[in-house]
C-alpha positions in Angstrom: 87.6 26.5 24.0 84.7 28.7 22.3 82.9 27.5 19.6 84.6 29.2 17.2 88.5 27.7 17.9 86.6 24.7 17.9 85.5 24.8 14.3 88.4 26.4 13.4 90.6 23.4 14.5 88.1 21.3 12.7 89.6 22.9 9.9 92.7 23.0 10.1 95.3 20.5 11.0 96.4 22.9 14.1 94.9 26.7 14.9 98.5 27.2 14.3 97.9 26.4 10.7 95.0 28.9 10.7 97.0 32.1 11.9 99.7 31.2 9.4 97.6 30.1 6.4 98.2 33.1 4.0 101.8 33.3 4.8 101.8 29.8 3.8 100.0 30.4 0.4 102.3 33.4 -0.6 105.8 31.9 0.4 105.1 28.2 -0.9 104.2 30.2 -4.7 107.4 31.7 -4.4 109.5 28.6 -3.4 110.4 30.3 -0.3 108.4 28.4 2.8 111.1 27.1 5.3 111.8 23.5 5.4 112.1 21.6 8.1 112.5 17.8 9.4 109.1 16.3 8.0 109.6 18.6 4.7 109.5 15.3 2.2 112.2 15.5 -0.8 109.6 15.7 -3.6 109.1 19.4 -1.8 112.3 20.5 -1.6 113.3 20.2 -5.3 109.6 21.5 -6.3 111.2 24.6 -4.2 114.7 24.7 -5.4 112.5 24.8 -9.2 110.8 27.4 -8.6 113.1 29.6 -6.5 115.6 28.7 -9.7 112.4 30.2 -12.3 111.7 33.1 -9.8 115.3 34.7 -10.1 115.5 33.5 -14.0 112.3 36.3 -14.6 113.4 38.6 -11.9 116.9 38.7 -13.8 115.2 38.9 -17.3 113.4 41.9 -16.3 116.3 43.5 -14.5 119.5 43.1 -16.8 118.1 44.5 -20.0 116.2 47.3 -18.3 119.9 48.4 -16.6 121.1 47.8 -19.9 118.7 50.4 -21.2 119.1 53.0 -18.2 122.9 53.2 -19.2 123.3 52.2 -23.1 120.0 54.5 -24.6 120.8 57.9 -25.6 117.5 59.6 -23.7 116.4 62.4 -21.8 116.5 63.1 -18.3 113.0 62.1 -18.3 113.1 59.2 -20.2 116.2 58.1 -17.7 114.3 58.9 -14.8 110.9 57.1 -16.2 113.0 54.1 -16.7 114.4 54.2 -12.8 111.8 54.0 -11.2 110.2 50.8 -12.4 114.1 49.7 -12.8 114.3 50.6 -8.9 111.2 48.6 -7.8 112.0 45.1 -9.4 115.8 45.6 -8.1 114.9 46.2 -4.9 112.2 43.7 -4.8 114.6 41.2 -5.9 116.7 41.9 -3.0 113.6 41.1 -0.9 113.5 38.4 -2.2 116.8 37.0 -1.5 116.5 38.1 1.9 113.5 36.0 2.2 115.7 33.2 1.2 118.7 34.0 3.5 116.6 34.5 6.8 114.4 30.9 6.0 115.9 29.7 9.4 115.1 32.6 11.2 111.3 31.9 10.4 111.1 28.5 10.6 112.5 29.4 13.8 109.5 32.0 14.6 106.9 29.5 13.3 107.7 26.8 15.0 107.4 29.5 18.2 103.8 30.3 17.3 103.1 26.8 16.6 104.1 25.6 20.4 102.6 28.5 21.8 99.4 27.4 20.6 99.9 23.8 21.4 100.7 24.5 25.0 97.8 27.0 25.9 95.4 25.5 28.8 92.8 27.8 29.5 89.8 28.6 26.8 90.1 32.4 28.0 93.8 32.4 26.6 92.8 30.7 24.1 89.7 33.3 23.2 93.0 35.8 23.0 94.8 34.6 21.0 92.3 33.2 18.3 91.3 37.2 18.3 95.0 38.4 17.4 95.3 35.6 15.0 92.2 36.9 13.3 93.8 40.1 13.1 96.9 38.7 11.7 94.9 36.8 8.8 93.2 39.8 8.2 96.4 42.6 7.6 97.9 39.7 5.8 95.1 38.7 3.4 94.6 42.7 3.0 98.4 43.5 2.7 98.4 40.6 -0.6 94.9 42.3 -2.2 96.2 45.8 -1.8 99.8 46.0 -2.3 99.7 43.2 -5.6 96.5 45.0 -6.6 98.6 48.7 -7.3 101.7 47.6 -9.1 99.8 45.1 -11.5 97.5 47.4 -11.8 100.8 49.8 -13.3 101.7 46.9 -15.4 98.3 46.4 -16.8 97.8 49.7 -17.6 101.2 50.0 -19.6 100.8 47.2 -21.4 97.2 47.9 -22.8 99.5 51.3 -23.9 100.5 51.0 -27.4 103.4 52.5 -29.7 103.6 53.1 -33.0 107.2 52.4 -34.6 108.9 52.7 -37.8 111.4 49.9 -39.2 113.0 49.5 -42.8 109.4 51.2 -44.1 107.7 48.9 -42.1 104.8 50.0 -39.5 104.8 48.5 -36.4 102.5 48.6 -33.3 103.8 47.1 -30.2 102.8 47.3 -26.6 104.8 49.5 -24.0 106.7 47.4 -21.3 105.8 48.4 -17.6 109.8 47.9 -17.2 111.7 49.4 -20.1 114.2 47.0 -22.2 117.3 47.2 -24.2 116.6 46.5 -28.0 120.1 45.5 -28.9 120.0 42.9 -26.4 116.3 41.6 -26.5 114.8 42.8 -30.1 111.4 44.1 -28.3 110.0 46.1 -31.6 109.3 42.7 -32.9 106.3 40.2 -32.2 106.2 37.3 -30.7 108.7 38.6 -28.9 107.4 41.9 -27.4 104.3 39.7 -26.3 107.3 37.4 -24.5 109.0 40.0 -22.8 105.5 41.7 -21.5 104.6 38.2 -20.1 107.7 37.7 -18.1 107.3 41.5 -16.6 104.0 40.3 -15.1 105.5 36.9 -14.3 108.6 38.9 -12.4 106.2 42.0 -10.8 104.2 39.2 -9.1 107.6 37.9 -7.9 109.1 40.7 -6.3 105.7 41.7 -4.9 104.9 38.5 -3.4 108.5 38.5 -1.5 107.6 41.8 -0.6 103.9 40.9 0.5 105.0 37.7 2.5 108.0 39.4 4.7 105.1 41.9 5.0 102.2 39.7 6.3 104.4 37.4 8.2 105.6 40.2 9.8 101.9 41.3 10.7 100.8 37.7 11.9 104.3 36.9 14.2 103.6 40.5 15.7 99.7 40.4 16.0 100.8 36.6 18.1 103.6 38.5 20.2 100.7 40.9 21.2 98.1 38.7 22.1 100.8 36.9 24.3 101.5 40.0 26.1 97.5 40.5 26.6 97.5 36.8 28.1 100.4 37.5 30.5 99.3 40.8 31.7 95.9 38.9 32.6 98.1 36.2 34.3 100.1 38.9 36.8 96.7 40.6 37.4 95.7 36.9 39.1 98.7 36.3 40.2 99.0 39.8 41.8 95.1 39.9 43.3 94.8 36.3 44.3 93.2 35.8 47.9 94.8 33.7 50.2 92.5 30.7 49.9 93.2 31.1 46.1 96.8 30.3 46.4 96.5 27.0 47.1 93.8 26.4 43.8 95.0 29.3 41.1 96.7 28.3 38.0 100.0 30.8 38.4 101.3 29.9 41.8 104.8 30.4 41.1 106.5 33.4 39.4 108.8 31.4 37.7 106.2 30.3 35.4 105.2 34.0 34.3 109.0 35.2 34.1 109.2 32.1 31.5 106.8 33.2 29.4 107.7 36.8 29.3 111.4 35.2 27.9 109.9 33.6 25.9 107.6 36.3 24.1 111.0 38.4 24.3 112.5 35.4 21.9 109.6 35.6 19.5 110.2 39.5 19.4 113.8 39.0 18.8 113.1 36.4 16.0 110.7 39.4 14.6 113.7 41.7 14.3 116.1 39.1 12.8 113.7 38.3 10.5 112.9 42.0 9.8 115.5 44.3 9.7 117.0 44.0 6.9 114.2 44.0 4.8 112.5 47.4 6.4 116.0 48.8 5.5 115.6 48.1 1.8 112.0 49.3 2.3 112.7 52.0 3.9 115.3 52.8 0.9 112.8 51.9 -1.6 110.0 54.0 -0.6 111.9 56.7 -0.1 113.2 56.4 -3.7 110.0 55.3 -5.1 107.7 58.0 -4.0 109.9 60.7 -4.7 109.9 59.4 -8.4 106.1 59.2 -8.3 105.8 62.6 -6.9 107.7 63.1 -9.8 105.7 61.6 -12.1 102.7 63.1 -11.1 104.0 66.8 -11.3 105.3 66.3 -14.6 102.1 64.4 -15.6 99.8 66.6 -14.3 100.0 69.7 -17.4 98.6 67.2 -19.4 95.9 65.8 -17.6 96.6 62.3 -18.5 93.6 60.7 -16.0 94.8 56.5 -16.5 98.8 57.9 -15.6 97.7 59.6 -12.8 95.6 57.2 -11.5 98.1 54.5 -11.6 100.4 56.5 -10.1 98.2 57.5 -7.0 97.7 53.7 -6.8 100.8 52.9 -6.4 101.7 55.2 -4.4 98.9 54.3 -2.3 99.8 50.8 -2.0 103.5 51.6 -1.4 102.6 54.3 1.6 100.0 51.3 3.0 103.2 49.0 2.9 105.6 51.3 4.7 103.2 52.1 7.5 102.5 48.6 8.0 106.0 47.9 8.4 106.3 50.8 10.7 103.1 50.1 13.0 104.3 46.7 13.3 107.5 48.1 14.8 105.3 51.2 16.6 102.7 48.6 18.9 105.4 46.1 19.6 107.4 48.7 21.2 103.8 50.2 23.1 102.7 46.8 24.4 106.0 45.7 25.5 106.2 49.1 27.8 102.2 48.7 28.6 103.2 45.4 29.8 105.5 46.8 32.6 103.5 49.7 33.7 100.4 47.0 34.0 102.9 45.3 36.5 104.0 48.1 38.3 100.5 49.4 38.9 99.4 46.0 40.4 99.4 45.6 44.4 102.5 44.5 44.2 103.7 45.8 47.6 101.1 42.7 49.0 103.5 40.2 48.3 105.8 38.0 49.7 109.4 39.6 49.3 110.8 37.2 47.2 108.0 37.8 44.9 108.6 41.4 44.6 112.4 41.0 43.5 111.0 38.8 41.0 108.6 41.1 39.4 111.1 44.4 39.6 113.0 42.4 37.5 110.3 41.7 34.7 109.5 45.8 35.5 113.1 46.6 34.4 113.5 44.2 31.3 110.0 45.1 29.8 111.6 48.9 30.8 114.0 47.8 28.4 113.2 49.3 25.0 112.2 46.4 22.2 112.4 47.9 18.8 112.0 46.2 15.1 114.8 48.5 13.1 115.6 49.5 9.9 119.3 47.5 9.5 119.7 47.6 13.3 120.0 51.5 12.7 116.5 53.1 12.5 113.5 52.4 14.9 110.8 51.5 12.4 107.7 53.8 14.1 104.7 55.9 13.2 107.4 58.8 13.4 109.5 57.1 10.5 106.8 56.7 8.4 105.8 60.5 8.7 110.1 61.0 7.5 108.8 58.7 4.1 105.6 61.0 3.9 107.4 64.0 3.7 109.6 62.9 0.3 106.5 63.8 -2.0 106.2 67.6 -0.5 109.9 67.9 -1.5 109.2 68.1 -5.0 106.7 70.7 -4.9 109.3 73.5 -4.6 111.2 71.7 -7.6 108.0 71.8 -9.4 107.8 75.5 -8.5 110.9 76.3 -9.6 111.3 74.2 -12.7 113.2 76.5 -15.2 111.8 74.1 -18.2 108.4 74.2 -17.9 106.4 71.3 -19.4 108.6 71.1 -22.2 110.4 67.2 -20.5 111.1 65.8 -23.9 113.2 68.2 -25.3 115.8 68.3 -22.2 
């Protein structure tokens, strides 16, 4: 093992630890890390307390902004300001039930990464494998910076935007909410409460970006594994393939069987990548599709008035969001590559050189790599760079509305 695995597993308990470190971090704030056997009870109701707090703010945030969206006689813009904030925490509250629901699926894929790592032999594998878990660490520390970073960002902003209101001759300044509230239910013209309600919005954003981050980056570090196992097995068929005869008898992969295992087994972990998956890029998919029209939006109708800190925010955000639904979709685009490299790397090996037995066995891993491996949107969309160009396009729709809009810049009178 190189140097650097061995300080790594210095430390960390396991260097399966240190490829799923952030994960960790971001699902264990959220109450949503998977248990499992040696999970102690002390943990499990710390979870089920915070899970419990998690869906109290989301549902805080979410009720009286709905509430507001129907009940308040507004404007089309007004309404349509209000949705899309409205949109983003429902959504991301999905997420975050989905994160909940699919716990077995990865505990499932992290107890796969986790063996994978404690059954690897050879310090060349291992030098693999360390690299893609770098590269896993890496998208999701950078996923958590980036995508957290826009929205709060949003929320800061609004709140440090101020309204002046009038009440029974009385003057009141209070602070705009990044997610709009109704005033019947939750009297939000008055402090401390307008100070409470802001605090929970920030306590609720963090939530439903954190679900969104950790599907995200776990994701990103179960896919980055799956393709570092791939690069290992192609290098095991090319000595399998191109050993001599006297290196039968001494090299490591004498039998076939022990290839065609692992390639089932990688095939599992990709498998448990979709399960885990699919249903969130769906919603994702939904949500960025929603959420960038309405900044598009935003941004035309901002844009008269040069308002620099609205515009900014909303490039941020919209930024972050286009950085999350590529990621999703690049995930879904390599596995799809490597699995189809992996069976042209085979078939363009000396193949023909081999025992006939041998053969059979390796037109059969030719044929299921042949097989197409995708990570879907709801088992209905292949999630690929192509997809993500379909999202890209929903801003460039609204240039012809803006074109064409018959009122002008006069929004708050419609």
């Amino acid at each position: 093992m190189t140097n650097k695995s061995a300080v790594v597993e210095k430390t960390f308990d396991s260097l399966g630890d240190y490829s799923l470190q952030f994960n960790r971090w971001l699902l264990i704030s959220i109450g949503a890390w998977p248990a499992s056997t040696s999970t102690s009870k002390r943990e499990r109701i710390i979870s089920f307390i915070l899970i419990a707090l998690c869906y109290g703010f989301i549902l805080f945030t979410v009720i009286p902004c709905i509430f507001h969206f129907i009940l308040e006689d507004e404007s089309i813009y007004m309404k349509l300001k209000v949705f899309g904030p409205l949109s983003h925490w429902f959504i991301g509250g999905i997420n975050y039930t989905n994160l909940l629901l699919r716990s077995n699926e990865i505990r499932d894929c992290i107890h796969h990464v986790q063996t994978d790592w404690k059954i690897v032999t050879r310090p060349e594998d291992s030098q693999v494998m360390m690299k893609y878990a770098r590269i896993g660490r890496f998208i999701a520390a950078f996923c958590a910076t980036f995508m957290q970073g826009g929205v709060l960002t949003y929320c800061v902003v609004t709140a440090f935007a101020t309204q002046t209101i009038e009440i029974a001759n009385e003057t009141r300044i209070i602070r705009m909410l990044p997610c709009a509230a109704y005033k019947n239910l939750i009297p939000v013209d008055s402090s401390p409460m307008n100070e409470i309600v802001l605090a929970t919005q920030f306590i609720s954003g963090f939530i439903v970006n954190s679900s969104a981050v950790a599907i995200i980056s776990i994701g990103a570090v179960f896919t980055a594994h799956a393709y570092g196992q791939l690069t290992v097995l192609m290098r095991w068929i090319n000595e399998f393939v191109n050993r001599s005869e006297d290196q039968k008898k001494s090299v490591e992969f004498n039998e076939i069987g022990e290839i065609v295992e692992h390639h089932l087994r990688i095939l599992s972990l990709i498998a448990g990548i979709e399960n885990v998956l699919t249903q969130f890029c769906f919603m994702e998919l939904l949500k960025s599709k929603l959420d960038i029209s309405m900044l598009g939006y935003y941004i035309l109708t901002e844009w008269a008035e040069h308002d620099i800190r609205n515009l900014t925010t909303y490039f941020m955000i919209m930024a972050s969001m286009s950085f999350n639904i590529f990621t999703v979709c690049y995930i879904g685009d390599i596995l799809t590559e490597q699995s189809k490299k992996f069976g042209d790397v085979v078939y363009m090996t000396k193949w023909y050189y081999l025992p006939n037995k041998d053969i059979f066995d390796l037109i059969l891993i030719i044929t299921r790599s042949n097989s197409a491996i995708k990570i879907t949107a709801g088992k209905i969309t292949h999630m690929s760079i192509n997809t993500f160009g379909d999202v890209s396009h929903a801003f460039t729709y609204l240039c012809p509305c803006k074109v064409f809009n018959p009122y002008g810049n006069d929004r708050y009178s419609r």
